[in-house]
C-alpha positions as a printed NumPy array, in Angstrom:
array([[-134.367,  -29.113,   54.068],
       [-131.763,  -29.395,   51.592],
       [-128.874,  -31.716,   51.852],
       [-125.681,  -31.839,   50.096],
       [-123.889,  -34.858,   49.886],
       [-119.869,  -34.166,   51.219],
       [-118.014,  -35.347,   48.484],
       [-114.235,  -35.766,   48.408],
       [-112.322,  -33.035,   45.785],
       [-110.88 ,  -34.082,   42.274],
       [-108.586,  -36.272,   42.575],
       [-105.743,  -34.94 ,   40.497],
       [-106.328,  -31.255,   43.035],
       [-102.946,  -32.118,   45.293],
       [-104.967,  -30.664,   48.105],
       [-104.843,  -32.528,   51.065],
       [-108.544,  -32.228,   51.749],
       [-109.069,  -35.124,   49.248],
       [-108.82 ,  -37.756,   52.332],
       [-110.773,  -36.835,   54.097],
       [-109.109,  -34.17 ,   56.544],
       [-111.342,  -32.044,   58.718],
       [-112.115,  -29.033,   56.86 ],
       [-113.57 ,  -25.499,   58.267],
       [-113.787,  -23.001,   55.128],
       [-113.323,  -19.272,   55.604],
       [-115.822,  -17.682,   53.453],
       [-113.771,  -14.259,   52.896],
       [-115.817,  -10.922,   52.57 ],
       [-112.641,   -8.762,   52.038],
       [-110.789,   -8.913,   55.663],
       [-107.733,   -7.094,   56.13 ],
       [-107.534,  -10.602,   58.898],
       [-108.782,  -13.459,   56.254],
       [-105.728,  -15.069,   56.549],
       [-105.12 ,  -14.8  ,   60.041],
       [-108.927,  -16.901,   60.398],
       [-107.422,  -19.657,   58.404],
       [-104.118,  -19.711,   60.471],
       [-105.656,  -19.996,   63.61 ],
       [-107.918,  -22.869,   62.713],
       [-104.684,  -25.097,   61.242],
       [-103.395,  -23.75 ,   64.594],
       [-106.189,  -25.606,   66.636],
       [-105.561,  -28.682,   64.459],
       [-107.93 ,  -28.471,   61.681],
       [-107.749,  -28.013,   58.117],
       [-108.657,  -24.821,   56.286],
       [-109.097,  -22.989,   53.157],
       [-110.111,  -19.393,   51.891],
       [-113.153,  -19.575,   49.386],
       [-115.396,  -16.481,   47.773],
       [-118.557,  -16.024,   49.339],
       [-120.004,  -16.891,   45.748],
       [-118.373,  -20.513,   45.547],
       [-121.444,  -22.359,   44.388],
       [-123.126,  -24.146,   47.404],
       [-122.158,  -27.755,   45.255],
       [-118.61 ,  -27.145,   45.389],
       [-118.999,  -25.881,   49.267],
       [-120.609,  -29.155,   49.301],
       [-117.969,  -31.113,   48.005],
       [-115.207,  -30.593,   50.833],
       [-115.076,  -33.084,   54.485],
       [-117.223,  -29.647,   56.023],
       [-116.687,  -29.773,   60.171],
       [-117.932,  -26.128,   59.889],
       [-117.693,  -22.663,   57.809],
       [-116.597,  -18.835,   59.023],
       [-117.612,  -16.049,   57.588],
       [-114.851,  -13.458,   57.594],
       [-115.228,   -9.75 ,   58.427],
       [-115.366,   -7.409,   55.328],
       [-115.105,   -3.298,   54.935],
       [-118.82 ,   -3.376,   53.427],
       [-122.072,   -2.839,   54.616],
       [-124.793,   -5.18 ,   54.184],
       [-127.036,   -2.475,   52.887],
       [-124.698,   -1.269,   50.169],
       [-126.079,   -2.484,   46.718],
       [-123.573,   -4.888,   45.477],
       [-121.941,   -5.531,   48.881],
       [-120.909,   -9.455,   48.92 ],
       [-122.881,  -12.358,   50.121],
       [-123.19 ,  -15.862,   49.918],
       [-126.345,  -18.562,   48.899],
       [-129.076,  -18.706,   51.642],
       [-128.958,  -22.254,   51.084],
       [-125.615,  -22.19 ,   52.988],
       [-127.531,  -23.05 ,   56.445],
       [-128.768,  -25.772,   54.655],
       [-125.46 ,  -27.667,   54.373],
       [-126.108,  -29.113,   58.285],
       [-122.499,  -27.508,   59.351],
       [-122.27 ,  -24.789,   62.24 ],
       [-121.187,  -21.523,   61.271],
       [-119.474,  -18.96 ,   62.988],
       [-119.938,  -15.008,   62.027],
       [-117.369,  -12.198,   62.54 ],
       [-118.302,   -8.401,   62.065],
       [-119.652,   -8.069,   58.698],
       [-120.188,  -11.906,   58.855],
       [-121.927,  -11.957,   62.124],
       [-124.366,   -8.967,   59.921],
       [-124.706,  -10.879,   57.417],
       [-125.716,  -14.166,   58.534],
       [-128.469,  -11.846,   61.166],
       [-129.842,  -10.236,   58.148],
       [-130.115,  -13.795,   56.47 ],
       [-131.908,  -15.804,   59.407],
       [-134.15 ,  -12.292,   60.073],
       [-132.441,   -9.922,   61.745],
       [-131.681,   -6.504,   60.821],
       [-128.639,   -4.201,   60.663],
       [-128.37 ,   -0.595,   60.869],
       [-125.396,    2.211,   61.513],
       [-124.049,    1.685,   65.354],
       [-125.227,    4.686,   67.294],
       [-121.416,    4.651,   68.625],
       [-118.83 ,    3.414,   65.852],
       [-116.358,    1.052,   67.359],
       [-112.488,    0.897,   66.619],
       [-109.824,   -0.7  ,   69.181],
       [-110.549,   -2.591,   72.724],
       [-113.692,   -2.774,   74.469],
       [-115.475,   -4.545,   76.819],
       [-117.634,   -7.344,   76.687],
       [-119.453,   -8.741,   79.35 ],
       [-120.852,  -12.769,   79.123],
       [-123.929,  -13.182,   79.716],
       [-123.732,  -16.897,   78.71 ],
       [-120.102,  -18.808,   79.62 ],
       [-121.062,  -22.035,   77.668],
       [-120.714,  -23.299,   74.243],
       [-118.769,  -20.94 ,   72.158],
       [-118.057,  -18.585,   75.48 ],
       [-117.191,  -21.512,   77.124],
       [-114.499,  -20.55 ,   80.096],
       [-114.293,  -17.076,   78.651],
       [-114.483,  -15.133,   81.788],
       [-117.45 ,  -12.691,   82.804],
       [-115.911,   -9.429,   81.465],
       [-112.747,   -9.432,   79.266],
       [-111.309,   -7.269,   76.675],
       [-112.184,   -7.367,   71.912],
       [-110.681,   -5.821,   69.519],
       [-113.542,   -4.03 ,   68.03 ],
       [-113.291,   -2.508,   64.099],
       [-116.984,   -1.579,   62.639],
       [-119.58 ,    0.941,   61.799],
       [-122.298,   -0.917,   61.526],
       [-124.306,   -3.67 ,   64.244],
       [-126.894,   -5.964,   64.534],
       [-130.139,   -3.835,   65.52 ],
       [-133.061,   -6.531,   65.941],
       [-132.36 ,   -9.936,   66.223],
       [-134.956,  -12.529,   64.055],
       [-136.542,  -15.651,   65.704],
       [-134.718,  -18.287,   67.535],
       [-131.832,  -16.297,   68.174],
       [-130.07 ,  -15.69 ,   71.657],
       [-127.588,  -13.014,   72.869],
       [-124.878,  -14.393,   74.929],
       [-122.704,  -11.456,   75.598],
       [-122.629,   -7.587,   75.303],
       [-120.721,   -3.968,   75.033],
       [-121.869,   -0.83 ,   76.577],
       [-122.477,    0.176,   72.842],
       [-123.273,   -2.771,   70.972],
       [-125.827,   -4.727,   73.374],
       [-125.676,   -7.634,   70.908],
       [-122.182,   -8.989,   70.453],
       [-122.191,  -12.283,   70.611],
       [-125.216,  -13.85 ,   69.029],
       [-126.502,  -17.757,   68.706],
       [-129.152,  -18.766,   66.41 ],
       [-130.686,  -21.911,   67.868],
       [-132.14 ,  -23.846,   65.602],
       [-129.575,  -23.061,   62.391],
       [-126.146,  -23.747,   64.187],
       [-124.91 ,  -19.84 ,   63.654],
       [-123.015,  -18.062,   65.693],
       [-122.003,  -14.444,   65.349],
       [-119.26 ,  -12.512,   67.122],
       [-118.933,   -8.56 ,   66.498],
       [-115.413,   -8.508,   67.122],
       [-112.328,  -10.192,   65.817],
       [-111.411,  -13.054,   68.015],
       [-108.32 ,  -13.6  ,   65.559],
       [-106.062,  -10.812,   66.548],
       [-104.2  ,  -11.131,   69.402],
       [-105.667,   -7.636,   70.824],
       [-108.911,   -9.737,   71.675],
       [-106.884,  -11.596,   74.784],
       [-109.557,  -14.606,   74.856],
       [-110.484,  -15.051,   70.886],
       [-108.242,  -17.887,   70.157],
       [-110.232,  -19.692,   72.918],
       [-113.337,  -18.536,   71.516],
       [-112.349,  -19.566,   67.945],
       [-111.177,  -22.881,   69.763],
       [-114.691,  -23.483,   71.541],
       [-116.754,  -22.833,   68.017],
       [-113.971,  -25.638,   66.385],
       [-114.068,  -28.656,   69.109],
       [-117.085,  -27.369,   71.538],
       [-119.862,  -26.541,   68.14 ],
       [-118.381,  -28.391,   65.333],
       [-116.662,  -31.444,   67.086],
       [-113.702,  -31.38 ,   65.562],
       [-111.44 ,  -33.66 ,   66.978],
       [-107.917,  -31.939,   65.757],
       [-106.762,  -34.96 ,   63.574],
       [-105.14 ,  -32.949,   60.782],
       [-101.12 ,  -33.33 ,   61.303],
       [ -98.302,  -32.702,   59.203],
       [ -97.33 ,  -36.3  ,   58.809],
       [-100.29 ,  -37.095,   57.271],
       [-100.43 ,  -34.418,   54.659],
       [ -97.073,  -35.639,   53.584],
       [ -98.682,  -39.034,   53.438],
       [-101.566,  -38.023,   51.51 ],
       [ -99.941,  -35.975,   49.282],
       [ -97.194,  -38.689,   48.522],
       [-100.44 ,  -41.321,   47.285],
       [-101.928,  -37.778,   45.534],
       [ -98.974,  -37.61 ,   43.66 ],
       [ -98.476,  -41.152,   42.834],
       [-102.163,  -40.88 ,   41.452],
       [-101.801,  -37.825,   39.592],
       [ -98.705,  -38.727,   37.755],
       [ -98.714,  -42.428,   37.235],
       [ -95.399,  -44.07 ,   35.89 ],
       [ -94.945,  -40.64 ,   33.71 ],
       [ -91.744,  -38.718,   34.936],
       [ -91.488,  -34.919,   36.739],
       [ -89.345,  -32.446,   36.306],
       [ -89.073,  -29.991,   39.092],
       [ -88.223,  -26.813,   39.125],
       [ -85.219,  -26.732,   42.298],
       [ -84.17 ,  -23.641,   43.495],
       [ -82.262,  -24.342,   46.639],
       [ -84.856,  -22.48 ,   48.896],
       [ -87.201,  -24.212,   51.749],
       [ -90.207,  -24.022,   49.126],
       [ -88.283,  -26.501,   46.114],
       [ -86.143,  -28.163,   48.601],
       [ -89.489,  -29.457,   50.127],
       [ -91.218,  -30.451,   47.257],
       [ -88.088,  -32.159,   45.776],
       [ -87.825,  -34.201,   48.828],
       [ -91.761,  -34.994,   49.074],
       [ -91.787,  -36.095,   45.228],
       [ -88.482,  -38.505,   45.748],
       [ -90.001,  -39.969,   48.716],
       [ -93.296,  -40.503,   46.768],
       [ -92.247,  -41.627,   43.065],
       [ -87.927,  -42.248,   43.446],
       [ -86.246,  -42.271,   40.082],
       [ -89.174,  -40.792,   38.401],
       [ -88.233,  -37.437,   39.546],
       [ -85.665,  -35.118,   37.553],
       [ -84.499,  -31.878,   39.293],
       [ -83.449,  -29.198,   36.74 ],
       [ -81.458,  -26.594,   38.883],
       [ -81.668,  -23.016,   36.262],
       [ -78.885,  -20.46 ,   36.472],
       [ -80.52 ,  -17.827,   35.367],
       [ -77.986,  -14.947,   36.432],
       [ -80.033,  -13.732,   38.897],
       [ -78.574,  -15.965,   41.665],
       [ -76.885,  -14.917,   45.093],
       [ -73.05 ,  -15.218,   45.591],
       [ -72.057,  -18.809,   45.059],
       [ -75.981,  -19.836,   45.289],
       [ -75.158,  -22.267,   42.049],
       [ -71.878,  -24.111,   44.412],
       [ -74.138,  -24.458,   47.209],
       [ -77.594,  -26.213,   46.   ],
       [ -75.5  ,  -28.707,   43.577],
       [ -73.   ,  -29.785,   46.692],
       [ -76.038,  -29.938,   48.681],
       [ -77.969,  -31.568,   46.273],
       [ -75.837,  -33.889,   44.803],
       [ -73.57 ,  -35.57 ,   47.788],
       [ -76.065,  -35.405,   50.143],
       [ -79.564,  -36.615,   48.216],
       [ -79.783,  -39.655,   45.747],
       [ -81.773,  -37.228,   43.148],
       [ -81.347,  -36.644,   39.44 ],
       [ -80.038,  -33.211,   39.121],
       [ -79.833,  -31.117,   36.072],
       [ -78.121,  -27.524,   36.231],
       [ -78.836,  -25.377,   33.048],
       [ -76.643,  -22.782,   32.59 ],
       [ -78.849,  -19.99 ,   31.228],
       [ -77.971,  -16.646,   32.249],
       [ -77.72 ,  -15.179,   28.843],
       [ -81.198,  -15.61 ,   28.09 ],
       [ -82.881,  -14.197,   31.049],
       [ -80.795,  -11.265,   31.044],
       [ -81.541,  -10.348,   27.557],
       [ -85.205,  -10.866,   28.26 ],
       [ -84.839,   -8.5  ,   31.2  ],
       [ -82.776,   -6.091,   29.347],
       [ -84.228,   -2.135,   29.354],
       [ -87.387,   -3.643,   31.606],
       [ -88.487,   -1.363,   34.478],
       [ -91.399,   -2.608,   35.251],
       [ -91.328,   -5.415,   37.938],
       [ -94.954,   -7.023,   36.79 ],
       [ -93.267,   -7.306,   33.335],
       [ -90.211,   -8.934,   34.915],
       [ -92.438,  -11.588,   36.441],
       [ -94.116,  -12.098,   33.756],
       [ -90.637,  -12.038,   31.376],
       [ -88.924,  -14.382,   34.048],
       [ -91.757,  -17.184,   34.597],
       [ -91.902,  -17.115,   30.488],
       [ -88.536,  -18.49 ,   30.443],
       [ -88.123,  -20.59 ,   33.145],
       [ -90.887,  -22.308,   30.997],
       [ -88.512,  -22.134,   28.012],
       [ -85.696,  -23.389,   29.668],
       [ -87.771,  -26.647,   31.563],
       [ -89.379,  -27.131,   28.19 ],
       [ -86.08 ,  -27.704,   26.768],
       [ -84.9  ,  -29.844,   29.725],
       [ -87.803,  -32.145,   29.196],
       [ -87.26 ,  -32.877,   25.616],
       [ -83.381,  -33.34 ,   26.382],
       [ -84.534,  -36.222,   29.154],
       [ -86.785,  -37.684,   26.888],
       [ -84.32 ,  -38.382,   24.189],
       [ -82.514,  -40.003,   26.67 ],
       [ -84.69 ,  -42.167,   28.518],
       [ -87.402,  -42.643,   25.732],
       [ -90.404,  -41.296,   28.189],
       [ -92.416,  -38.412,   27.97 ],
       [ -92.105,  -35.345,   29.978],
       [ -95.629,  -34.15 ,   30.776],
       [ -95.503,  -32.756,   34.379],
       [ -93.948,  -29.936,   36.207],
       [ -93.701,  -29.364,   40.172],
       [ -93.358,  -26.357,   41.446],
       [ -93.176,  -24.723,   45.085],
       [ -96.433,  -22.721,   45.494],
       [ -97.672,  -21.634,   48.293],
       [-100.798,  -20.751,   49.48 ],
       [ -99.622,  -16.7  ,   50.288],
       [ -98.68 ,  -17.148,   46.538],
       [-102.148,  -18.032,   45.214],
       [-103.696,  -15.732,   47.232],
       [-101.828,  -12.53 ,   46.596],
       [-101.663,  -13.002,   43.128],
       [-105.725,  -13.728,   42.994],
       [-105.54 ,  -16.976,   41.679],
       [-106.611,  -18.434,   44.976],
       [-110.444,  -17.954,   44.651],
       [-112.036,  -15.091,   43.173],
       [-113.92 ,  -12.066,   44.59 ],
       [-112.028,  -11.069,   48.011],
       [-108.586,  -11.336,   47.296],
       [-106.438,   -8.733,   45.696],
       [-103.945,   -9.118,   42.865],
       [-101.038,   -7.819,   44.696],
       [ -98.504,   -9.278,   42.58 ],
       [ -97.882,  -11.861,   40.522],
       [ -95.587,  -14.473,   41.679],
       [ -93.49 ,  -16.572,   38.702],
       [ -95.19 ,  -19.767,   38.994],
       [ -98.629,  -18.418,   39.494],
       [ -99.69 ,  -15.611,   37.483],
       [ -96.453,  -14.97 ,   35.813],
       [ -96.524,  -18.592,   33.892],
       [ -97.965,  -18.161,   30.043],
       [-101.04 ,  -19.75 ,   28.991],
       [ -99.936,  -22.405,   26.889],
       [ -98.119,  -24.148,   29.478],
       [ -97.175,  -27.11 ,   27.752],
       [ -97.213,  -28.987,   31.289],
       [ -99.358,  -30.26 ,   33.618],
       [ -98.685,  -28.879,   37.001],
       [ -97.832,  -30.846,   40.646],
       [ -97.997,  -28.227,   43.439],
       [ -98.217,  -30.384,   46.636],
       [ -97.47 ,  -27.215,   48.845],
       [-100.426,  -25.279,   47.293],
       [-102.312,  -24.975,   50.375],
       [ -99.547,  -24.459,   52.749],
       [ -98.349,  -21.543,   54.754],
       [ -94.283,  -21.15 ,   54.986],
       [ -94.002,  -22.391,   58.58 ],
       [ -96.043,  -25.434,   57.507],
       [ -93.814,  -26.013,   54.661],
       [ -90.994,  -26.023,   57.573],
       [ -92.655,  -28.796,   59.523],
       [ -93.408,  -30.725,   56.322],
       [ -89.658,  -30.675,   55.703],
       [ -88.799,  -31.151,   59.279],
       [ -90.71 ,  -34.609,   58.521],
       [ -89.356,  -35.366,   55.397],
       [ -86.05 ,  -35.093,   57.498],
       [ -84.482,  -32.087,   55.028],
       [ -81.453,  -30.966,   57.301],
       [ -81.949,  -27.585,   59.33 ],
       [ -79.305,  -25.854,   56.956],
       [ -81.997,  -26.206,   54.219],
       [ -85.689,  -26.384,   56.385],
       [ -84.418,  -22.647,   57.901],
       [ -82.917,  -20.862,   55.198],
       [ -84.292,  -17.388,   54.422],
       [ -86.542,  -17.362,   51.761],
       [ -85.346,  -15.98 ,   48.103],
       [ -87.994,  -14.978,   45.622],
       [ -88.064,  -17.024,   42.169],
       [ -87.482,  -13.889,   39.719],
       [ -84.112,  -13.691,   42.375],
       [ -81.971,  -10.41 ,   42.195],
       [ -84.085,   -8.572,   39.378],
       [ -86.825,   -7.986,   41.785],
       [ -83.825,   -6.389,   44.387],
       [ -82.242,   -4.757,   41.674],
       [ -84.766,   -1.734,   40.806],
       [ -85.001,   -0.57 ,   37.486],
       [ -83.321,   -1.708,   34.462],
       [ -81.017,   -4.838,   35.531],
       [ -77.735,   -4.848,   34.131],
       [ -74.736,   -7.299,   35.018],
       [ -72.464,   -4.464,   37.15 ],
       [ -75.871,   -3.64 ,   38.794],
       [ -75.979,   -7.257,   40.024],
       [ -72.535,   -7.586,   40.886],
       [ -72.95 ,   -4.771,   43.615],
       [ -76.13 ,   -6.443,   45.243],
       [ -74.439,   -9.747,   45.323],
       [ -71.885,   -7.904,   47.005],
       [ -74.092,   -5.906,   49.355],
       [ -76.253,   -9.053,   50.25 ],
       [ -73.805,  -11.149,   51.137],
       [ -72.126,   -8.307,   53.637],
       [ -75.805,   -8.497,   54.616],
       [ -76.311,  -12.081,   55.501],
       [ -72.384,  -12.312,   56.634],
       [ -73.494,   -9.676,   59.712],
       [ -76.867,  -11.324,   60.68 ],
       [ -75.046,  -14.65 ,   60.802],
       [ -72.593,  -13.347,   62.949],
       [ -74.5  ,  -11.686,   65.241],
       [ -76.885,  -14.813,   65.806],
       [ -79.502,  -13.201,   64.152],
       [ -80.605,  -15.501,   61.574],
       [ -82.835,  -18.031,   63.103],
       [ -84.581,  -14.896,   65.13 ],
       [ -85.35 ,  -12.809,   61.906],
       [ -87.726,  -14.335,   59.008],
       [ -85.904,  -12.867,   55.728],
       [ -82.621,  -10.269,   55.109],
       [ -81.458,   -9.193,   52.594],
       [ -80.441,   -6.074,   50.292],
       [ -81.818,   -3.669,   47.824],
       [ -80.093,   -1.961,   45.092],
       [ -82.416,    1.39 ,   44.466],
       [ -82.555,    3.25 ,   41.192],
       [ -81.199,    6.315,   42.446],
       [ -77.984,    7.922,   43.54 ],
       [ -76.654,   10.308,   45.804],
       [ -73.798,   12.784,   47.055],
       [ -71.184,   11.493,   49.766],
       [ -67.595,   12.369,   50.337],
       [ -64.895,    9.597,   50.444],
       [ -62.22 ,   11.361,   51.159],
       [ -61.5  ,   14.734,   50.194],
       [ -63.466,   13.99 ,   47.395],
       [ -67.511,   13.985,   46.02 ],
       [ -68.836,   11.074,   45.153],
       [ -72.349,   10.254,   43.499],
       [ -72.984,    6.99 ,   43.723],
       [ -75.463,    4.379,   44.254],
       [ -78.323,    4.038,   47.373],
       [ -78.474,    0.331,   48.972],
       [ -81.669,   -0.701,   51.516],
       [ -81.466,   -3.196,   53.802],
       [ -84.72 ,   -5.048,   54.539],
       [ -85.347,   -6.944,   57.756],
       [ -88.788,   -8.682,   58.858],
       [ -89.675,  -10.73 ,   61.385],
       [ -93.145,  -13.211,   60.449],
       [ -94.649,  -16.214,   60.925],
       [ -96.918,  -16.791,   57.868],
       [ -95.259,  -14.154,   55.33 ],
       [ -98.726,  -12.745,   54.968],
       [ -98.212,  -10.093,   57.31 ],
       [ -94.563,   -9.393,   58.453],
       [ -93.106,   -6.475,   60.596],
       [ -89.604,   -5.116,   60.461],
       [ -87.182,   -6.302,   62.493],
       [ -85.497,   -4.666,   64.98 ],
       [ -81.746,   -5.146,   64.214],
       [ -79.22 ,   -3.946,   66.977],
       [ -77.53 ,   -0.173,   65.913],
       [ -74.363,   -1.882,   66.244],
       [ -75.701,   -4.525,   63.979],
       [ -76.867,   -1.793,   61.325],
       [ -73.726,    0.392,   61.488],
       [ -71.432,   -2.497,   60.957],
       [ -73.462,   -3.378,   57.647],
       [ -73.111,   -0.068,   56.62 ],
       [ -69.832,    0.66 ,   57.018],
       [ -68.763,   -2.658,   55.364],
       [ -71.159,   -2.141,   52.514],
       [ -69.85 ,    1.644,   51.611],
       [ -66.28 ,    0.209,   52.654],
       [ -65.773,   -3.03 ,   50.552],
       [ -68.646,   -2.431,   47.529],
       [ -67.419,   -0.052,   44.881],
       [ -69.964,    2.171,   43.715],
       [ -72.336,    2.562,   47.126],
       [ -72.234,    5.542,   49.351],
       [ -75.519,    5.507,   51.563],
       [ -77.119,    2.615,   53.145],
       [ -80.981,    3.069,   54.428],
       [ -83.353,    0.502,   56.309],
       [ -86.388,   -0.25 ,   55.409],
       [ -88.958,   -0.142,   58.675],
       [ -92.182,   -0.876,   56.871],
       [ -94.187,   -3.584,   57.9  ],
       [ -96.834,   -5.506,   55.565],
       [ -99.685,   -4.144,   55.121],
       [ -98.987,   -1.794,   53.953],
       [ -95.706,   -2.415,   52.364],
       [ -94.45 ,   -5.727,   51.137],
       [ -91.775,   -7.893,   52.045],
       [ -89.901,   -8.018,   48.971],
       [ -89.979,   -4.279,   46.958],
       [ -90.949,   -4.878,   43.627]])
């Protein structure tokens, strides 16, 4: 057998495996439900990570392994090119658990075989335990899974046991013995499978012993000594917005380096109403931080000017925020006769991932996000992104920690490129002036109606389009605002909320009422998938 030695991550990685933390990592194979693995392991108390089923076994290797998944995927195993990962992965001495195309895959690896499921299987079935210890554990003798596949294990190799079944798939839940692999041929992540987040709960503390150590105080912890290591007596400038994300990471660098820290606050005309007044009152009487506000409005909007396309205006946007920080960090080191060298920024892990910087292979590029795939090659900075590996309700907690007040831990979230990814089309200053308008009508009803805590993120869209109305006696042809409600808990996925009618038709009529130059007002009821929170 082949043993790999666990080795800690580079040290300069701000990832808060680097200490040690119990790590499971989801090996993803293209699930629509990837995410939703990892979420439900941090759930149950353990640390986790999305990694390409080609991540060299060495750097597997190199994380604090308590165990791997392998994710569900839409391929077949017998489609030439379809993804896989080193057979020298059940050499690494961790269990690992398999889920639909992962449970097939890991079969076909330790001698099984797969072929096309005499009865394809999509939504609830039934599956009866044959076996109620170990990873079925309490899971009672028949009890509804959310089934999604086309394909099934046919034969099973040696050394393998079934412990549970379906009328049509008579080997559902699978053990190998001897290699520490389990496979599932449902999803036990979605909440359609009533008893998986006890299965995924049994594989974690009854198979891989974790003991549910990893807690938001001591990521904070670990990231503050991460930090002090990464940066050493050299000063950071970070990027404050005002939102949860910045806020967060302003508050974690403070508490790990003090006076070291410089906040540079850009205006870059893209702000909600008063959004400037608000972070430097906040920031300034209420946290002993170096604050910088650059007023640079002028340049972004002339970048921005005649741009359609809202890739470009990522791209255009993250460009100069690195402009404008450059020039920040020359201005502070004339002053203080110290270099400049690193930038922190509020990255999250749904960031990385949808913009396929994450890891390689499974993820999409779905957009690019500013301060991920929107920055410019030449950076000219190295970058501090403590939050990197954090969903946005973790980010909450971390704040709730840091003790960041509840105004700030629970606002909504606004996107770095701000208004010119609301504003569709070309962005012009009268264009803006109306969706300042229109959002703040927005966020003035929700508030009011004691909907703000209970929905996730509201705000208003300013569409490229315009339509007949009649104000009185006369046409009109004016412009189309949408109003965008979601309700989430990871920003991954999201569905739209359901906002009281009265709630609605009060927006509306104050919207078409008080903004000049609007005369219908939609909402948007997508959810994501397919659609995405913000529009462009």
């Amino acid at each position: 057998m082949v043993l790999f030695p666990v080795l800690m991550r580079n040290e300069n990685s701000n990832s808060s495996t680097q200490k040690g933390a119990e790590t499971v990592l989801i090996l993803d194979f293209g699930s629509q439900y990837a995410q939703l693995i990892a979420r439900r392991v941090r759930e149950a108390g353990a640390f986790s990570l999305l990694m390409a089923p080609d991540t060299p076994i060495e750097e597997l290797a190199e994380h604090n392994l308590s165990g791997i998944i392998f994710s569900g995927g839409p391929s077949s195993i017998s489609e030439e090119g379809s993804p896989r990962c080193d057979d020298r992965i059940f050499d690494l001495g961790v269990p690992i658990l398999g889920i639909c195309y992962g449970m097939q895959l890991g079969c076909s690896m330790l001698g099984g075989s797969v072929e096309g499921a005499h009865a394809r299987e999509y939504g609830r079935a039934s599956l009866s335990v044959k076996n109620a210890t170990g990873l079925l554990r309490g899971i009672p003798a028949d009890t509804a899974v959310w089934m999604s596949h086309g394909d099934q294990v046919d034969a099973l190799g040696k050394d393998f046991e079934v412990l549970a079944t379906t009328s049509t798939c008579p080997m559902a839940v699978v053990t190998h013995i001897k290699k520490q692999f389990y496979g599932v041929q449902f999803h036990p992540e979605v909440t359609h499978t009533p008893h998986g987040v006890d299965i995924l709960r049994n594989f974690l503390y009854e198979i891989c012993n974790v003991q549910g150590t990893w807690r938001m105080s001591d990521f904070m912890e670990e990231q503050c000594t991460l930090i002090q290591e990464q940066v050493g007596d050299q000063r950071v400038l970070c990027g404050l917005s005002g939102g949860v994300d910045s806020s967060v990471v302003a508050a974690l660098l403070h508490k790990a380096i003090g006076k070291q820290l410089v906040c540079v606050f850009v205006d870059n005309g893209l702000l909600r109403k008063n959004e400037r007044d608000f972070v430097e009152t906040t920031f300034r009487d209420h946290f002993d931080i170096d604050l910088r506000v650059v007023d640079a409005a002028e340049a972004f909007l002339l970048d921005l000017k005649g741009v359609t396309d809202p890739q470009e205006k990522r791209k255009l946007i993250g460009h100069r925020f690195i402009e404008v920080f450059k020039e920040s960090a020359e201005e502070i080191q004339k002053e203080s006769n110290t270099e400049v060298t690193f930038l922190a920024q509020g990255t999250l892990y749904p960031d990385v991932i949808e913009s396929g910087h994450g890891y390689s292979g499974a993820a999409a590029n779905i957009k690019l996000h500013h301060n991920v795939g929107g920055l410019p090659e030449e950076l000219g900075f190295d970058l501090v992104e403590p939050l990197r590996d954090l969903f946005k309700d973790e980010v909450r907690k971390l704040g709730e920690v840091l003790g960041l007040p509840d105004g700030i831990i629970w606002r909504h979230p606004f996107p770095g490129p701000g208004l010119a990814v609301r504003c569709l089309g070309d962005i012009t200053e009268p264009k803006l002036e109306v969706l300042r308008a229109c959002d703040e009508i927005v966020l003035e009803e929700i508030v009011a109606a004691n909907l703000y805590r209970s929905t996730d993120q509201v705000f208003a869209v300013l569409l490229p389009i315009q339509t007949v109305g009649v104000m009185g006696d006369g046409r009109t042809y004016e412009s189309v605002v949408a109003v965008r409600a979601v309700e989430t808990q990871d920003f991954m996925t999201a569905d739209w909320a359901k906002l009281p009618y009265e709630v609605l038709a009060s927006m509306s009529s104050r919207i078409i009422n008080e903004v000049r130059g609007v005369n219908r007002v939609v909402y948007d009821i997508s959810s994501k998938p397919p659609a995405t929170i913000e529009w462009e």
